[in-house]
C-alpha positions as CSV (number, residue, x, y, z in Angstrom):
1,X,19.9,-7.5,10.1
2,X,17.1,-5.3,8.8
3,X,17.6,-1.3,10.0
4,X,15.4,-0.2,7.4
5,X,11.9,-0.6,6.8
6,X,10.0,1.2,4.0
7,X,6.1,0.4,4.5
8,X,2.9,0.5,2.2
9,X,0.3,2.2,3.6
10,X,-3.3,1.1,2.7
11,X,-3.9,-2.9,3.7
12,X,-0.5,-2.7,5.7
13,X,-0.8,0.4,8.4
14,X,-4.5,1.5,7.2
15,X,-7.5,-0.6,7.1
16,X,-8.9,0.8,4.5
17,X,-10.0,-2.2,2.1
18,X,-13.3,-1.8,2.6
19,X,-13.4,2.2,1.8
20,X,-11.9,1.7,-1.1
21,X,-13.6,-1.1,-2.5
22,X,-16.8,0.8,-2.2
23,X,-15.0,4.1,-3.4
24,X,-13.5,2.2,-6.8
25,X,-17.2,0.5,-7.1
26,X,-19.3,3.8,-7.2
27,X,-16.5,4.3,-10.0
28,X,-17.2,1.2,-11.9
29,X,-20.8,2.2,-11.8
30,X,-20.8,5.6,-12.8
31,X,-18.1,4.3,-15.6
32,X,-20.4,1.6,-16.6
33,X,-18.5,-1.4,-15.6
34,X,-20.4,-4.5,-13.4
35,X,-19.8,-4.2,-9.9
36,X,-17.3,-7.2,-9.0
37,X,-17.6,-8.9,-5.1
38,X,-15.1,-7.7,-2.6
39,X,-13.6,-11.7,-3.1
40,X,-12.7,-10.7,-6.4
41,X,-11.4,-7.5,-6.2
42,X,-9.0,-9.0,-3.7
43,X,-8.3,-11.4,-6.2
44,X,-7.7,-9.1,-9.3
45,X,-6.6,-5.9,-7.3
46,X,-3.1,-4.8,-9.2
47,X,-0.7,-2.2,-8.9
48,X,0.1,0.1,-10.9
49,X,-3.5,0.6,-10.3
50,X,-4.3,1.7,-14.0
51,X,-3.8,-1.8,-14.9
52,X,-6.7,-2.9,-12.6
53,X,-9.2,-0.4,-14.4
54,X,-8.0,-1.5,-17.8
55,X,-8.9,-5.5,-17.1
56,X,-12.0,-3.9,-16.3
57,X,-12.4,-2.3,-19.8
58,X,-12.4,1.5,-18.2
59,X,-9.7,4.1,-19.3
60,X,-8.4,1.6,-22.4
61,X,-8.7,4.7,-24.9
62,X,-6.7,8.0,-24.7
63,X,-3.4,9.1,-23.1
64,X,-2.6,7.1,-20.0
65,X,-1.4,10.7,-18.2
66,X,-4.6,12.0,-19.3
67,X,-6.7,9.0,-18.2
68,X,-4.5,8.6,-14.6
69,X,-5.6,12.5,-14.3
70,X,-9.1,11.5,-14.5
71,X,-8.9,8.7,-12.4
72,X,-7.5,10.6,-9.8
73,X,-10.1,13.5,-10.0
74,X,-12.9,10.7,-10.0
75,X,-11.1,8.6,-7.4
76,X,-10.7,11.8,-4.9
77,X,-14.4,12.4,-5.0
78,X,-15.9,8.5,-4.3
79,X,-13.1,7.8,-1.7
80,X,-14.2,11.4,0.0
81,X,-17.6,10.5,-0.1
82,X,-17.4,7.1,0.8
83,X,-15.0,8.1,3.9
84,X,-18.3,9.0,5.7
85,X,-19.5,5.5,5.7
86,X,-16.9,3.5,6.1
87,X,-14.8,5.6,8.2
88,X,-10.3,4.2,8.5
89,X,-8.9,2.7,11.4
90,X,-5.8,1.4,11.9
91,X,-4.8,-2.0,12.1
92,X,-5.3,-3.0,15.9
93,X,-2.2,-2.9,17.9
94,X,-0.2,-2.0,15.0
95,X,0.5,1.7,16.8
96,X,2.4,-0.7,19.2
97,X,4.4,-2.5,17.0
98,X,5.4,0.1,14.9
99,X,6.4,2.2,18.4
100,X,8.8,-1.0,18.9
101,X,10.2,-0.4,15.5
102,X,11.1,2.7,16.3
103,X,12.9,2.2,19.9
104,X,14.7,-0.2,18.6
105,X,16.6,2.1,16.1
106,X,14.5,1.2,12.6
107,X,14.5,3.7,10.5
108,X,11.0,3.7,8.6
109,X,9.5,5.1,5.3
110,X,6.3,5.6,3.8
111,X,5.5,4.7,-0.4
112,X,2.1,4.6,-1.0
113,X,-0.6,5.6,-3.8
114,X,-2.8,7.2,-1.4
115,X,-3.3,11.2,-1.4
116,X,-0.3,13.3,0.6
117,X,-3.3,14.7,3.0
118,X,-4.9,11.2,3.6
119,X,-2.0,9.4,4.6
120,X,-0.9,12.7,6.9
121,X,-4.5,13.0,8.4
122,X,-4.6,8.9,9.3
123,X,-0.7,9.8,10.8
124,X,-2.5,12.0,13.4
125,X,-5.3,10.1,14.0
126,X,-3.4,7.0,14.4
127,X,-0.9,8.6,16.8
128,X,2.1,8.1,14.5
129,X,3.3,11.4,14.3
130,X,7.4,11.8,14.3
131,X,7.7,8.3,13.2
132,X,8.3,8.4,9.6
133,X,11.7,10.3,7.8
134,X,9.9,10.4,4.6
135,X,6.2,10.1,3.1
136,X,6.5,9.4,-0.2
137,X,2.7,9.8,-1.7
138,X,0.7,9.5,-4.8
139,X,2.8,6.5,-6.5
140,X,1.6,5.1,-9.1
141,X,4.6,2.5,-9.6
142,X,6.4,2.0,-6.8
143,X,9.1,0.1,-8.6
144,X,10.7,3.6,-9.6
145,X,10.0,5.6,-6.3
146,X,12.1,2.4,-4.3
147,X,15.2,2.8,-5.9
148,X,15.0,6.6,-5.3
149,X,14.2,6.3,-1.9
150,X,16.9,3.8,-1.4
151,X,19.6,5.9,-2.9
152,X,18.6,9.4,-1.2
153,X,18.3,7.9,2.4
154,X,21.8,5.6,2.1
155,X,20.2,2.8,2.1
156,X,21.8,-0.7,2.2
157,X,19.5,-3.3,0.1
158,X,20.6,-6.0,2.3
159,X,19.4,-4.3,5.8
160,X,16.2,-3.0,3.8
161,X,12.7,-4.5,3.6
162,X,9.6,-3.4,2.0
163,X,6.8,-4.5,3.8
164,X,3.5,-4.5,1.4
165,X,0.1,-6.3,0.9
166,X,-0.2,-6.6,-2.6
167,X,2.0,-8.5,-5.6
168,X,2.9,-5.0,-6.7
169,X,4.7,-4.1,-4.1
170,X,6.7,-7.6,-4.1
171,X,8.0,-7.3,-7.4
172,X,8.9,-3.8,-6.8
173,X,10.6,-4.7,-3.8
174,X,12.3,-7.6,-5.8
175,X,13.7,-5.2,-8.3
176,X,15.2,-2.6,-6.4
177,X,17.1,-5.5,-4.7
178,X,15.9,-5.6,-1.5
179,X,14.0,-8.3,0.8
180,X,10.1,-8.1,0.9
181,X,7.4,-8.9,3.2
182,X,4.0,-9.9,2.3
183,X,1.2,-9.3,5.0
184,X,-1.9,-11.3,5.0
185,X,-4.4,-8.9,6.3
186,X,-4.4,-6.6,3.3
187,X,-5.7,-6.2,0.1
188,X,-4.6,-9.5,-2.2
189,X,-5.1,-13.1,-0.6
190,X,-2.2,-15.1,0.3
191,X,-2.0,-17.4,-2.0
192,X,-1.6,-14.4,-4.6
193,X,1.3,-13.2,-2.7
194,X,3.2,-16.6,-1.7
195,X,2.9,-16.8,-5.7
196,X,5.1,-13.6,-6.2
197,X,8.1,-15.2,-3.9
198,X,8.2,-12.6,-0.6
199,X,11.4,-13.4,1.2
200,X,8.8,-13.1,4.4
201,X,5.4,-13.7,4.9
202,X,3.6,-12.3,7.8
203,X,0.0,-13.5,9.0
204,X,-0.4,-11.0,12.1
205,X,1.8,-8.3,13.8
206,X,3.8,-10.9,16.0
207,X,5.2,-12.3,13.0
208,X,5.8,-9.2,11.6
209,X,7.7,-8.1,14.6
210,X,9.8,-11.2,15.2
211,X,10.7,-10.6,11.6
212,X,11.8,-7.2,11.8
213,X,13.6,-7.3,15.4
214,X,15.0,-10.6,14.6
């Protein structure tokens, strides 16, 4: 039975592919690096998202803090500016679902890279307020922040899921020892993800609650 569900944010609750695909593009531009198609940055996307950069040839020289530092300064400035344009919207119907979650007793927590004040502004203007017991923001590996989360909140591994959209977020899953769910609608393909062995795989928000209320 699961009682505990810790969610990603961005491709999962958030659609916000398209933001940040143009947000990391005005980076590879302004870095130097070719602007790839939005098929193959859901192809290559990785986690921790240094690692993506680095295929790319950007931030291969100097300390990694130093570079993630950067990144982040750079990152904050395209994704703000870009927000205009493409503006976030949640998933549709995925307000209801998680509002099931929630009357049916499942305790639920946020790990995400995204900013502290992004994820907290989308929370309000999503309607999700009093929902989550715990935002954890600005992850870089999620792997680490998992077993944390799981050992200050009492959490059993075997009534614990972590629901993501990337392979990242699978193996981190995997490695703190508790089940994983892929969804579909985020930001790597499915194939990509039915490689990294999710114990679930989700294609819309039926499935997702059918797998969850089970």
């Amino acid at each position: 039975m699961i009682k505990n569900v810790i969610f990603d944010w961005s491709g999962v609750i958030s659609d916000d592919l398209i933001t940040v695909y143009r947000s990391i593009m005005v980076m590879f531009k302004s870095l130097g690096a070719k602007e790839i198609s939005l098929e193959e940055f859901k192809r290559e996307w990785e986690q921790p998202y240094m690692n993506f950069y680095k295929k790319y040839g950007m931030f291969t020289v100097g300390d990694d803090m130093k570079n993630m530092a950067e990144e982040m300064v750079l990152y904050r400035a395209t994704y703000t500016a870009t927000l205009a344009q493409y503006p976030i919207q949640p998933f549709p119907q995925v307000r209801g679902t998680i509002q099931k979650f929630k009357a049916a007793g499942v305790k639920m927590i946020i790990i995400s890279s995204n900013f502290r004040d992004t994820i907290l502004s989308d929370i309000e203007e999503f309607g999700l307020q009093e929902i989550f017991s715990e935002i954890n923001s600005d992850v870089h590996d999620k792997a680490v922040n998992i077993k944390e989360t799981l050992q200050r909140n009492g959490f059993e591994p075997a009534e614990t899921v972590f629901v993501g959209d990337t392979v990242h977020e699978i193996e981190s899953g995997k490695s703190a020892g508790i089940q994983t769910l892929a969804v579909t609608w985020g930001f790597n393909n499915e194939d990509k993800l039915k490689a990294a062995n999710p114990d679930f795989v989700a294609h819309d928000l039926q499935e997702l609650e059918s797998i969850i209320l089970k």
